[in-house]
One Martini backbone bead per residue (centre of mass of N, CA, C, O) as a GRO file, in nm:
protein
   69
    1UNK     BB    1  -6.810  -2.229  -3.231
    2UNK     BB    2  -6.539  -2.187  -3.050
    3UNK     BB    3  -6.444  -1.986  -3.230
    4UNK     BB    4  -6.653  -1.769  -3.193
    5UNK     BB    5  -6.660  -1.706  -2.916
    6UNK     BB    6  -6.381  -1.650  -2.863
    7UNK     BB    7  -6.387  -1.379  -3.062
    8UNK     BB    8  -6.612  -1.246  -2.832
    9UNK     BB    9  -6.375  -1.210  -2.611
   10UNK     BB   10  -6.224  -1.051  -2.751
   11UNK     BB   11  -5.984  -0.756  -2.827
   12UNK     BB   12  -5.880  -0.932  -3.042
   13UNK     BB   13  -5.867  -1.056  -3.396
   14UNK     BB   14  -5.679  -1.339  -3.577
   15UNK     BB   15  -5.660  -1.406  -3.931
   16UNK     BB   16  -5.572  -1.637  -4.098
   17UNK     BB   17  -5.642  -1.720  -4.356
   18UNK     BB   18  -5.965  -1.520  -4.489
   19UNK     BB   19  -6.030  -1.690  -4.778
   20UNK     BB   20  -6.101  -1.936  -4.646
   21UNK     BB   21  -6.325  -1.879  -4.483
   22UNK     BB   22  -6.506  -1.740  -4.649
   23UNK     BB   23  -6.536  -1.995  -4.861
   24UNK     BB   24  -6.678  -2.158  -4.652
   25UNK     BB   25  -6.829  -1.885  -4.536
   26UNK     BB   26  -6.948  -1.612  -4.635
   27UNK     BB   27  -7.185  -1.496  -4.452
   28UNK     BB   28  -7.039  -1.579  -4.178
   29UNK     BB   29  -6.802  -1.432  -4.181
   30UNK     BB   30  -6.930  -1.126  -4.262
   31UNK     BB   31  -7.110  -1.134  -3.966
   32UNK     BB   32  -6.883  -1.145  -3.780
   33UNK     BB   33  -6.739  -0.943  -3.817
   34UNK     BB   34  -6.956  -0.747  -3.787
   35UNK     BB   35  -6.978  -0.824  -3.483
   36UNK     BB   36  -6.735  -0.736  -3.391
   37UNK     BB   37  -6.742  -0.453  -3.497
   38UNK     BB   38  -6.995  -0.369  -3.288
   39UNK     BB   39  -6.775  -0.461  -3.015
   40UNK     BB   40  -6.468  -0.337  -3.103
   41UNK     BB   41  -6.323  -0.567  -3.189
   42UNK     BB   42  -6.073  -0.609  -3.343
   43UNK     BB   43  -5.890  -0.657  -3.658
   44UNK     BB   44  -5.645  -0.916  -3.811
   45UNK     BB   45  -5.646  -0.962  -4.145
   46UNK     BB   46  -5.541  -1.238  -4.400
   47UNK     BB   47  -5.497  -1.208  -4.739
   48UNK     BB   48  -5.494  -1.238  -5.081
   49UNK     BB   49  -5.780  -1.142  -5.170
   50UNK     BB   50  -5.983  -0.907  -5.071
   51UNK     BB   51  -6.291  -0.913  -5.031
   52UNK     BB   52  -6.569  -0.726  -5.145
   53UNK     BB   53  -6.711  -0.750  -4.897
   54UNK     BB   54  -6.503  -0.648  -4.681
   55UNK     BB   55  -6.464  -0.415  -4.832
   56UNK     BB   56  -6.761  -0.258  -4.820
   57UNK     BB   57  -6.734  -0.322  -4.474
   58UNK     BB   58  -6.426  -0.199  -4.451
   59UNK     BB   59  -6.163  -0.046  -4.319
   60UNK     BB   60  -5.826  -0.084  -4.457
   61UNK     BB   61  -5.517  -0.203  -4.402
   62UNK     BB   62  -5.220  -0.258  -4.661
   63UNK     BB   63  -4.993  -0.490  -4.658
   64UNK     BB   64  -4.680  -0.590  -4.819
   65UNK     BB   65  -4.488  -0.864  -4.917
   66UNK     BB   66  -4.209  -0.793  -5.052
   67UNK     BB   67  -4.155  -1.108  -5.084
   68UNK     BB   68  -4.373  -1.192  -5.280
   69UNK     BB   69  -4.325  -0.993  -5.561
   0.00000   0.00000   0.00000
């Protein structure tokens, strides 16, 4: 919980492993980011495969790290 008001306190929010987030609260992670987004925070964040949840709601820039390929 102090992660989340945390995160609605700020003008930017990075999130690392986003797919770990996800898997674990797919519902709360899914409404949080729509919370951001309602709110204008940035949303900078890190997935190994985008859920579809988060792509079918958000326009999103996929960066690859390519020394991982």
């Amino acid at each position: 919980m102090k992660e989340r008001e945390a995160c609605l306190q700020s003008d930017v929010v990075c999130i690392d492993e986003g797919n770990k987030w996800h898997n674990q609260n797919p519902k709360e992670f899914v409404a949080l980011l729509e919370e951001l987004q309602a709110r204008n925070i940035r949303i900078i964040a890190s997935f190994i495969e985008v859920p579809k949840a988060v792509m079918e709601i958000f326009d999103f820039h996929m960066d690859l790290d390519e020394s991982a390929c």
